[in-house]
C-alpha positions as CSV (number, residue, x, y, z in Angstrom):
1,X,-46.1,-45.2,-29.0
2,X,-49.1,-45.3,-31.2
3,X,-52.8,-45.2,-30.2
4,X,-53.6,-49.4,-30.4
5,X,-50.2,-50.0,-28.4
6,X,-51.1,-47.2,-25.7
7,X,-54.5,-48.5,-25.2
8,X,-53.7,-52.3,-25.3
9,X,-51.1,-51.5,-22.7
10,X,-53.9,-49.4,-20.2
11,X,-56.0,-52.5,-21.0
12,X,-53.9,-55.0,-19.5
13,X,-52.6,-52.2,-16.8
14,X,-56.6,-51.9,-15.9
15,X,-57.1,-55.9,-16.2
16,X,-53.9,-56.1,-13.7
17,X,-54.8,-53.7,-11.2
18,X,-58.7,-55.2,-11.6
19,X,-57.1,-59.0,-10.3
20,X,-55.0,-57.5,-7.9
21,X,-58.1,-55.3,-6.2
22,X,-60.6,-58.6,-6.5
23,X,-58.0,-60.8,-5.3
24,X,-56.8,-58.4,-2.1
25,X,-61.0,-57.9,-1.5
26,X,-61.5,-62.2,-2.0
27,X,-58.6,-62.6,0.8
28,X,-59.6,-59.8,3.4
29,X,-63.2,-61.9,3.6
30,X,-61.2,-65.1,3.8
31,X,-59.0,-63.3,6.9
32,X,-60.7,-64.2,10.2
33,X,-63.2,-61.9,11.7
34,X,-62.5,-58.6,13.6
35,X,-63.4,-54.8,14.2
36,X,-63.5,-53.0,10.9
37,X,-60.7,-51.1,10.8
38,X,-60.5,-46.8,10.3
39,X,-58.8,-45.6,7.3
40,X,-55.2,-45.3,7.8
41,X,-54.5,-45.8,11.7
42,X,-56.9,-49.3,11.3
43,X,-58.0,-50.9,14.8
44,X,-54.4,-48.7,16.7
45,X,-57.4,-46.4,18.9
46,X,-58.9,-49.0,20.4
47,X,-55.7,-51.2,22.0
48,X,-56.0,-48.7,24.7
49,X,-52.9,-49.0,27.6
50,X,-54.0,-53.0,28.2
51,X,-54.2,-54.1,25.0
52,X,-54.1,-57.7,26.3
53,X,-57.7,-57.1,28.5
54,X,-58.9,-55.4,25.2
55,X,-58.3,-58.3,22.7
56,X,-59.3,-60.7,25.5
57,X,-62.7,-58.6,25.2
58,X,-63.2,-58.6,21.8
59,X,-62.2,-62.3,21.6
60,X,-65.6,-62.8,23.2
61,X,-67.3,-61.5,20.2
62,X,-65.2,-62.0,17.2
63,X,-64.0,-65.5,18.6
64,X,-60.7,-67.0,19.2
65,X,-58.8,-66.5,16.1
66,X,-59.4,-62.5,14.9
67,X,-57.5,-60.0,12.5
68,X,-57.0,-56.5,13.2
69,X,-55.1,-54.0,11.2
70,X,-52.5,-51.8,13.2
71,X,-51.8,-48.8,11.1
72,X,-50.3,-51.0,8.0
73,X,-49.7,-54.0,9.7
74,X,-52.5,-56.9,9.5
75,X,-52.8,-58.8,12.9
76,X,-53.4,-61.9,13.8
77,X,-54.7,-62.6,17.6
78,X,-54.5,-66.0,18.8
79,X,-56.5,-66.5,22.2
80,X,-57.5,-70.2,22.8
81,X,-56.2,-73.2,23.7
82,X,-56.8,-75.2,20.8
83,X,-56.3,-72.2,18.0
84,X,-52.9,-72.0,19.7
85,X,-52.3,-76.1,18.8
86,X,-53.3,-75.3,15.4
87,X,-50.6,-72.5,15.2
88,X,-47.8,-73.6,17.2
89,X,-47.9,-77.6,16.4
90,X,-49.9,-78.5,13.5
91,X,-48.2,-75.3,11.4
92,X,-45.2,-74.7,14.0
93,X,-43.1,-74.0,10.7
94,X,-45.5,-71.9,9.0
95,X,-45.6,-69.8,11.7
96,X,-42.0,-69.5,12.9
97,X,-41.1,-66.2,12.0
98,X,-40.6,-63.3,13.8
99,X,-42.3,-59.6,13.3
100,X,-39.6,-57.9,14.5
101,X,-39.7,-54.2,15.8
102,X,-38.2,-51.3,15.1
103,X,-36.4,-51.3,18.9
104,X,-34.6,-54.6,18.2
105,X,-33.0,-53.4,14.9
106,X,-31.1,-50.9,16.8
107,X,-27.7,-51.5,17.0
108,X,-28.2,-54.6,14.6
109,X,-29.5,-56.8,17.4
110,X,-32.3,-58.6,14.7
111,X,-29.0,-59.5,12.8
112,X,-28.0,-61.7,15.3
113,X,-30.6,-61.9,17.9
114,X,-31.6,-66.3,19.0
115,X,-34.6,-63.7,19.7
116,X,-35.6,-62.3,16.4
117,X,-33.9,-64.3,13.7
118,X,-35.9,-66.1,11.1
119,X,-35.7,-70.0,12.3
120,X,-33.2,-70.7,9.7
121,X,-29.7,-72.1,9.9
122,X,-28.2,-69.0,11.8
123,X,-31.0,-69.6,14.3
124,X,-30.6,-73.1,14.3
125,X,-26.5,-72.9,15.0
126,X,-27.1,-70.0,17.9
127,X,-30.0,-72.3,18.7
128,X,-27.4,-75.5,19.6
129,X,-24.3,-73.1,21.1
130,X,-27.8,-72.0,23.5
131,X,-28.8,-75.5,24.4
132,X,-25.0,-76.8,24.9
133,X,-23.4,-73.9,26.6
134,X,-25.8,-72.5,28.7
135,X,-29.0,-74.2,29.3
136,X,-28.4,-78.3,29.2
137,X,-29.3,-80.4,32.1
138,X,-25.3,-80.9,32.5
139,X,-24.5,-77.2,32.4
140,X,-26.9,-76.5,34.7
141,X,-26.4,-79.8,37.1
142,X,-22.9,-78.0,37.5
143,X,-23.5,-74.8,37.9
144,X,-26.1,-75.6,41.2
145,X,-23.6,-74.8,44.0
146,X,-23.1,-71.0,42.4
147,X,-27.2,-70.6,42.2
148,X,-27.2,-71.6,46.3
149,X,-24.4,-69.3,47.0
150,X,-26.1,-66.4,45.2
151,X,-29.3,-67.3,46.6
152,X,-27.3,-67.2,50.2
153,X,-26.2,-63.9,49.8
154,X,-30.2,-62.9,49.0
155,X,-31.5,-64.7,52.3
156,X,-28.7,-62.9,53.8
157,X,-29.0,-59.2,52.8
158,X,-32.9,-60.0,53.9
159,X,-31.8,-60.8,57.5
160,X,-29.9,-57.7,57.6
161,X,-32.8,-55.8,56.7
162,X,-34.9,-57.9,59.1
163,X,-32.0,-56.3,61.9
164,X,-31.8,-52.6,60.7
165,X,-35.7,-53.2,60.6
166,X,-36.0,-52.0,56.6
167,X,-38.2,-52.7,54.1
168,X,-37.6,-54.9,51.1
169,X,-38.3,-53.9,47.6
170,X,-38.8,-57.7,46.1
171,X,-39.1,-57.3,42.9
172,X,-35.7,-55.5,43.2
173,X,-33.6,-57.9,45.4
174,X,-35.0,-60.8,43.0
175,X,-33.8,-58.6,39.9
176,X,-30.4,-58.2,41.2
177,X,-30.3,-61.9,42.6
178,X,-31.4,-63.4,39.4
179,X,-28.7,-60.6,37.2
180,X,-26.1,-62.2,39.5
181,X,-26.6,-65.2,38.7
182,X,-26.7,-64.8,35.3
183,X,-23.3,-62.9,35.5
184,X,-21.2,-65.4,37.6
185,X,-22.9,-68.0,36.0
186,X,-21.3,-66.5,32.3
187,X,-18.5,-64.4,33.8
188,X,-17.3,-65.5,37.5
189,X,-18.3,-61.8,38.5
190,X,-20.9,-59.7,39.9
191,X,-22.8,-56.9,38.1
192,X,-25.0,-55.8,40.6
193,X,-25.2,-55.1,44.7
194,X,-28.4,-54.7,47.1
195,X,-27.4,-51.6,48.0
196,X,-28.8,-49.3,46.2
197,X,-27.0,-46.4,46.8
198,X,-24.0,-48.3,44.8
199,X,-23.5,-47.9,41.2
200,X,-25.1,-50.2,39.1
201,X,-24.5,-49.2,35.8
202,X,-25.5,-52.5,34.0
203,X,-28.8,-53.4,36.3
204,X,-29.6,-49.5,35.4
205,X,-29.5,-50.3,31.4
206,X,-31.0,-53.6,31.5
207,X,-33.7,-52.2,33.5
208,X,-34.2,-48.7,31.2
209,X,-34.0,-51.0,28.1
210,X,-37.1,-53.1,29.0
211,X,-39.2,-50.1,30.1
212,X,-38.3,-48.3,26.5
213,X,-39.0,-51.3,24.4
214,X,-41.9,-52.6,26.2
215,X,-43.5,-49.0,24.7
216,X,-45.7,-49.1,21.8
217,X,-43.6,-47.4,18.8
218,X,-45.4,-45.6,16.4
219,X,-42.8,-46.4,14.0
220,X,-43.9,-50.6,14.0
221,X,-47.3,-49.6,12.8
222,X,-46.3,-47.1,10.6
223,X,-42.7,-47.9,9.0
224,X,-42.9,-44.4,6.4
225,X,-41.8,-42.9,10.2
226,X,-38.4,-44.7,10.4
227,X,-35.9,-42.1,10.0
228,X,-38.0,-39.9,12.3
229,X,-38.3,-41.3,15.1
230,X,-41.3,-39.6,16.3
231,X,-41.1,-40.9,20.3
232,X,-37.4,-41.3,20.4
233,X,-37.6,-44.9,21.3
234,X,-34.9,-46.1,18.7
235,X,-32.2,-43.6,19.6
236,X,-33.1,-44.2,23.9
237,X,-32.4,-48.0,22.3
238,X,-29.4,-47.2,20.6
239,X,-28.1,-45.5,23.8
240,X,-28.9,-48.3,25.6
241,X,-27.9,-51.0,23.9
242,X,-24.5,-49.4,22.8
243,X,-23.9,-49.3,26.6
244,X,-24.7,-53.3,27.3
245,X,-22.7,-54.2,24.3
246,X,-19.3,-51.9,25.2
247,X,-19.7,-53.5,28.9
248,X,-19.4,-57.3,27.3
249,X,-16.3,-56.2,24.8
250,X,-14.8,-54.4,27.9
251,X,-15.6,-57.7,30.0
252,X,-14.1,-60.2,26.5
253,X,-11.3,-57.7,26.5
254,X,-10.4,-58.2,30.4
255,X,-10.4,-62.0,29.7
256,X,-9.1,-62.4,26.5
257,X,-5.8,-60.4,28.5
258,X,-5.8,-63.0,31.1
259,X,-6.1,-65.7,29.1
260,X,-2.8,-64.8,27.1
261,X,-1.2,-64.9,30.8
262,X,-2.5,-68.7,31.2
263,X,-5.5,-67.6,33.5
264,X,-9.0,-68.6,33.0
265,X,-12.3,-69.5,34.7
266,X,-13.2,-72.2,32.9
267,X,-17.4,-70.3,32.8
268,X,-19.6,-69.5,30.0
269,X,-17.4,-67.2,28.4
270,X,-14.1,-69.4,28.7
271,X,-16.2,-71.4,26.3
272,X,-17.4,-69.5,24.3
273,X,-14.5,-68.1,23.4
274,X,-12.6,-71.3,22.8
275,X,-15.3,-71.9,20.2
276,X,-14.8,-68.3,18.9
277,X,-11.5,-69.2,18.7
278,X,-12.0,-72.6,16.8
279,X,-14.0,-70.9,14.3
280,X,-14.6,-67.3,14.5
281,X,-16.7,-67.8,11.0
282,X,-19.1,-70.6,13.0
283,X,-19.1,-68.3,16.4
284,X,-18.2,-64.5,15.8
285,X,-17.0,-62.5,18.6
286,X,-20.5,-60.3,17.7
287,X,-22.4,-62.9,18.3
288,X,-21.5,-63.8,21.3
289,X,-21.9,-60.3,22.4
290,X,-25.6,-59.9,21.4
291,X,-26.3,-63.5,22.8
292,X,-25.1,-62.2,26.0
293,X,-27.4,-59.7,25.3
294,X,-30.4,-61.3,24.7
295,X,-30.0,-63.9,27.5
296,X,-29.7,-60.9,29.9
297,X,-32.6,-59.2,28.7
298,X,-34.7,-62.3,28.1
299,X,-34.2,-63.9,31.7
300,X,-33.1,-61.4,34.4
301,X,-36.3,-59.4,34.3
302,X,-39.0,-62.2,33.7
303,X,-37.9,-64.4,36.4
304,X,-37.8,-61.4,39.2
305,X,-41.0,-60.2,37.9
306,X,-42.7,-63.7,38.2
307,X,-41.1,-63.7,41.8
308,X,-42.3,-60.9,42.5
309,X,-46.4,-61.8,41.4
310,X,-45.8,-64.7,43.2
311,X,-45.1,-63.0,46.8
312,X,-47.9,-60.6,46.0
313,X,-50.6,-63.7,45.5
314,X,-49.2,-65.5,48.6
315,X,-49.1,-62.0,50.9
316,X,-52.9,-61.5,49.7
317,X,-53.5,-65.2,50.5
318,X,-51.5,-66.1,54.1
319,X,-53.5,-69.3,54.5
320,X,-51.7,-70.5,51.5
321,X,-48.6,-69.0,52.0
322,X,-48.6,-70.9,55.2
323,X,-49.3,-74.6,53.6
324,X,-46.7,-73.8,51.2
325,X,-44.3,-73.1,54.4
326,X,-45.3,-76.4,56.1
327,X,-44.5,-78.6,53.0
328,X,-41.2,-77.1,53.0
329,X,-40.5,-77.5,56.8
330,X,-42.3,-81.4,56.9
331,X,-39.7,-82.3,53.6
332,X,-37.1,-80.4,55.5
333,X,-37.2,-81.8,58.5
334,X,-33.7,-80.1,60.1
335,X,-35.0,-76.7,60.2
336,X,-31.6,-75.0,59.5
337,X,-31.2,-77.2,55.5
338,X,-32.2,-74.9,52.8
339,X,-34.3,-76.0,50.6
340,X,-31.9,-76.6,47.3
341,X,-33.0,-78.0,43.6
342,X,-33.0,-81.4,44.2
343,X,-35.9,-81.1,46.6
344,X,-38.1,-79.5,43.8
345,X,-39.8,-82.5,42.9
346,X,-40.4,-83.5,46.2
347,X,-42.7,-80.0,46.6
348,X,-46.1,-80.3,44.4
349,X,-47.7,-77.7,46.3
350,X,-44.7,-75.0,45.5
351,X,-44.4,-76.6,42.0
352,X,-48.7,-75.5,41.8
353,X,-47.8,-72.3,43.2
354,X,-45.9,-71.3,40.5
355,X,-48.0,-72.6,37.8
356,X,-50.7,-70.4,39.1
357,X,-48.6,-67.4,40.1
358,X,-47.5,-68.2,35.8
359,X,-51.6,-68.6,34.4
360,X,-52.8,-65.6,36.1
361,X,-49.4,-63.2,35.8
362,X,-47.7,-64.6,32.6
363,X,-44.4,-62.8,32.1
364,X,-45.4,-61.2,28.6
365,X,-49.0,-61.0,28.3
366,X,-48.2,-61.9,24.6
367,X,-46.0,-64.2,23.4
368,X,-42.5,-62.3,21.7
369,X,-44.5,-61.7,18.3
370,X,-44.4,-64.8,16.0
371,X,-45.2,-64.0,11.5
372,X,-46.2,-66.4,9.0
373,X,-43.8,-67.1,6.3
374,X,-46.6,-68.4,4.0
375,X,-50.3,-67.8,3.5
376,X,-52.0,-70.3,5.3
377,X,-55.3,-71.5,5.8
378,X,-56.4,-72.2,9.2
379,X,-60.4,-73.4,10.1
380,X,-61.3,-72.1,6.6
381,X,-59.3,-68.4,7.0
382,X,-56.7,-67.3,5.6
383,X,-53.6,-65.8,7.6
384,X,-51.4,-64.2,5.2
385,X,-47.8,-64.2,4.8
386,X,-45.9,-61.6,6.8
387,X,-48.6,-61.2,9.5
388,X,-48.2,-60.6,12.9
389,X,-49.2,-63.2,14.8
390,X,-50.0,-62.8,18.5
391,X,-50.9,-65.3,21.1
392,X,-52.6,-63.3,24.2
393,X,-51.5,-65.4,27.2
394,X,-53.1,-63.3,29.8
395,X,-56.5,-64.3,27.9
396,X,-55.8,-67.9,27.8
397,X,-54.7,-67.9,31.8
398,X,-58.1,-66.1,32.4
399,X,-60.6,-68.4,30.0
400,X,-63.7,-69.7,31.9
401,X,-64.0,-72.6,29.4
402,X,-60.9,-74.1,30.7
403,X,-59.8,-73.0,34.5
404,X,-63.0,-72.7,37.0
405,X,-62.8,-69.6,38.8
406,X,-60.1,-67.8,36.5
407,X,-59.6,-64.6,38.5
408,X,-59.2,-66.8,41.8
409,X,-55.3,-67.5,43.2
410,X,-55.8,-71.1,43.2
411,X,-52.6,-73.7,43.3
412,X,-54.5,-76.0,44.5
413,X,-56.3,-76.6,40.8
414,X,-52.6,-77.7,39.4
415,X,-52.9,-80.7,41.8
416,X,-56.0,-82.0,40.8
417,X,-54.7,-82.3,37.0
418,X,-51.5,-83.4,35.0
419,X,-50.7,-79.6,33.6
420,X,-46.8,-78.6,32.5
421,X,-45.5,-75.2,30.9
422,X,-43.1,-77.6,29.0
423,X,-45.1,-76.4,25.5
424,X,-46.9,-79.3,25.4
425,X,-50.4,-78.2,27.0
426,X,-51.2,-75.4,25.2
427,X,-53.9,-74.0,27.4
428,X,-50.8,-73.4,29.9
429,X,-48.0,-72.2,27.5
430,X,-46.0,-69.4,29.3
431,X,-42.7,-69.9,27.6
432,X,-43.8,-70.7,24.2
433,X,-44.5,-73.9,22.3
434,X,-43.1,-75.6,19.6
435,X,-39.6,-74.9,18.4
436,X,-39.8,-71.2,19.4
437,X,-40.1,-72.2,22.7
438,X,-38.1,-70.1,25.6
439,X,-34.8,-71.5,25.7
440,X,-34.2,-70.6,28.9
441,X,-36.8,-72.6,30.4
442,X,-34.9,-75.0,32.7
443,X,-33.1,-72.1,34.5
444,X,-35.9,-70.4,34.9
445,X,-37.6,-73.3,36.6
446,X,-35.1,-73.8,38.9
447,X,-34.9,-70.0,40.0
448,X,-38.6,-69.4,40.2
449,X,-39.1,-72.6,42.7
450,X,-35.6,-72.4,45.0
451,X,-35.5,-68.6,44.9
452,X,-39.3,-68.6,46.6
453,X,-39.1,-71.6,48.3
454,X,-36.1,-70.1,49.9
455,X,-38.1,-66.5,50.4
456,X,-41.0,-68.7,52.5
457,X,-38.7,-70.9,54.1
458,X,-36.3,-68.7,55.9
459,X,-39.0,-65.1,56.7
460,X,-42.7,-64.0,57.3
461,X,-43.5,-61.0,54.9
462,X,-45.9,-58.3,56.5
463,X,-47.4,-55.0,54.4
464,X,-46.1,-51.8,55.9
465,X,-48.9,-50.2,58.6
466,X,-52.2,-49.6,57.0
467,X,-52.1,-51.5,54.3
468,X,-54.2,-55.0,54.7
469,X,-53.4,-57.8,52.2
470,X,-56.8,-57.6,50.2
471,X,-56.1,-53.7,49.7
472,X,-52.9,-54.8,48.1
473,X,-52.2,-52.9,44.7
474,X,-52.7,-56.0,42.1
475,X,-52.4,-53.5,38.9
476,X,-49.9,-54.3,36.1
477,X,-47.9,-52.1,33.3
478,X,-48.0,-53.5,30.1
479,X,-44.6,-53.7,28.4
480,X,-42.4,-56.3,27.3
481,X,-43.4,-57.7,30.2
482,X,-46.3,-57.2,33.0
483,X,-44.4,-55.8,35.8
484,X,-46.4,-54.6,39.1
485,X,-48.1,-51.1,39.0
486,X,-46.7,-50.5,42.3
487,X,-43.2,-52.0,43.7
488,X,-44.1,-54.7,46.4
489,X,-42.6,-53.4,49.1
490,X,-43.1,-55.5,52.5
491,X,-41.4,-56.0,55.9
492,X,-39.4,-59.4,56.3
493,X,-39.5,-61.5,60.2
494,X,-36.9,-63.8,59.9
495,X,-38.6,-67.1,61.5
């Protein structure tokens, strides 16, 4: 190469590399306002082990739309009413991506995860088998008298422990209520029992897989670590997750043999395979094993935890707990009906109870991580493409601006105003908005209020000795979701 070429070609090099620098320095002052982040690791030292109560902190300086830089990962925190409106409706598509961790690409669940797909026509397909097999108002209309049975054997394992005079761990009976219904629900079988003592080899892996991924991974924030692993959080996955999947394919396998002799149960699976079977190239028998697998993960552990915040607030606040209990008994009337589904609507005040027990104790203090697919401009900033995007619920539950008295257990405020979780209020958006809203919804709605209702229907719930209800631990863990520092452990009187 002679001398003009070489330099001509360093001149346009330099001129290239010059545009790229001004134009990466022009959108970092157009990215909304944050901490300044440290060389390399960016804003990581200062999330601390409640990163949701630290963003919610610097939200009161830097505002309600802020960017932080997480090793190489630019972040966008979302942490007001209307800023989530303005992400989640006016650029719903914009925004519909996912940043998906490194935990979830184990065992290829981000290949075909309803959780972490992009929202495209995979999504959309898994999206509709979701809505019609599962979660419809039909599905779930016909599926009531299992939920009452399930919830029977609940009330029931309760009054034995009310006899043998032992104390109930209720996040843990909830957890294995809720996994059982799930299980009969898709499989006509159990996959759990209140005694402990028992084996539980599923409840065990459902329950180590949301404590593993619900850790911060070094490896997200810094993707050069991949085939390290640094925390061994992808191969605890892996192990995890290779377990869940071989129980479903030893479960398919079981029914795929009875079928050929004529037998089936005409549940979840029975349809799903018929589908399979129809198409395998619309409905692959992988799919249907890591839907399984998000739909176990996703709803057995949120709705027990919510349960289990709920108790809590009502054993720190008897007066309430009490009210609640005498708008179940007035609607009642015959003291031995339980209360079942169709008497939801009829119960505001447990309706508001949940609502609150939901503002104040959301079941992920962040939203599952949305990412822009474009670069898009929002109130004059710029959110780039492939950002993180995350939308700190436990902020939003807790804004002054918005709910009086914000640390105060108060279902009364959900009386006084026309408030949903439906994803159409976004100051109250627990289970997502816009078309990344929780699928599982409806379900969960009709768990959290008959499962409770039920709990405060049929028993009094006293603290072991020495322990008064304001003492009561109120800490949380952050993970994937906010379970309880400490268990809630309490004594049932059956009334």
């Amino acid at each position: 190469m002679d001398y003009l070429s070489f330099f001509l070609s360093l001149s346009c090099l330099s001129i290239f590399i010059y545009a790229v620098i001004i134009t990466s320095l022009h959108n970092s002052r157009r990215l909304p306002p944050g901490p300044h982040p440290f060389p390399i690791i960016g804003n990581l030292l200062i999330l601390g082990d409640k990163p949701y109560q630290t963003l919610s902190t610097l939200s009161k300086r830097y505002g309600p739309l802020m960017s932080l830089k997480l090793g190489t990962k630019t972040t966008i925190v979302v942490s007001s009413a209307d800023m989530a409106r303005e992400f989640f409706h006016k650029h719903d598509r914009s925004f519909s991506g996912r940043s998906v961790p490194e935990t979830a690409r184990m065992v290829d669940h981000n290949k075909s995860s309803i959780v972490w797909l992009p929202a495209g026509d995979q999504w959309r397909r898994l999206r509709r088998i979701t809505k019609e097999y599962f979660f419809s108002v039909q599905s779930l209309d016909a599926s009531k008298l299992l939920r009452e049975k399930k919830i029977g054997e609940l009330l029931d394992h309760i009054d034995r422990c009310c006899t043998n005079g032992t104390v109930v761990n209720v996040g843990a009976v909830a957890f294995t209520t809720t996994l059982n219904v799930f299980s009969n629900y898709m499989f006509s079988l159990d996959l759990a029992q209140y005694d402990s003592v028992s084996s539980q080899e599923f409840k065990d892996a459902v329950w180590a897989l949301m404590e593993v991924c619900g850790k911060p991974n070094l490896v997200d924030f810094f993707p050069i670590l991949r085939p390290f692993d640094p925390q061994g959080l992808g191969r605890r996955v892996y192990h995890y997750g290779k377990k869940l999947l071989t129980i479903f394919d030893t479960i398919i396998d079981e029914r795929l043999q009875r079928r050929s002799n004529s037998s089936t149960n005409n549940d979840v699976l029975d349809m799903l395979l018929n589908l399979n079977m129809k198409d395998e190239f619309v409905f692959s028998r992988n799919e249907i094993k890591h839907l399984l697998l998000d739909l176990f993960i996703a709803g057995t552990d949120t709705i027990s935890s919510t349960l289990e915040w709920a108790m809590a607030e009502l054993i720190r606040n008897p007066q309430k707990m009490e009210l609640a209990r005498s708008k179940i008994f007035k609607l009642m009337q015959n003291e031995n009906r339980r209360i079942q589904e169709q008497d939801i609507s009829q119960l505001p005040y447990l309706q508001a109870i949940i609502k609150e027990t939901l503002r104040l104790h959301p079941a992920g203090a962040f939203l599952i991580p949305h990412e822009a697919i474009d670069n898009v401009e929002v109130q004059g900033f710029i959110v780039p493409k492939n950002a993180q995007i995350l939308c700190n619920l436990w902020a939003m539950g807790r804004d002054p601006q918005v709910w009086s008295d914000p640390e105060a257990f108060m279902p009364e405020r959900f009386m006084e105003v026309e408030i949903d979780y439906r994803g159409q209020d976004f100051e109250f958006i627990p289970f997502g908005a816009g078309r990344r809203i929780c699928p599982g919804l409806n379900i969960a709605h009709r768990m959290l209020h008959i499962v409770l209702g039920s709990l405060i229907q049929k028993f009094d719930w006293k603290l072991e000795e020495k322990i008064r209800p304001q003492d009561l631990d109120m800490g949380e863990k952050f993970g994937i979701t906010l379970p309880r520092n400490v268990p809630l452990m309490v004594n049932p009187i059956k009334l």
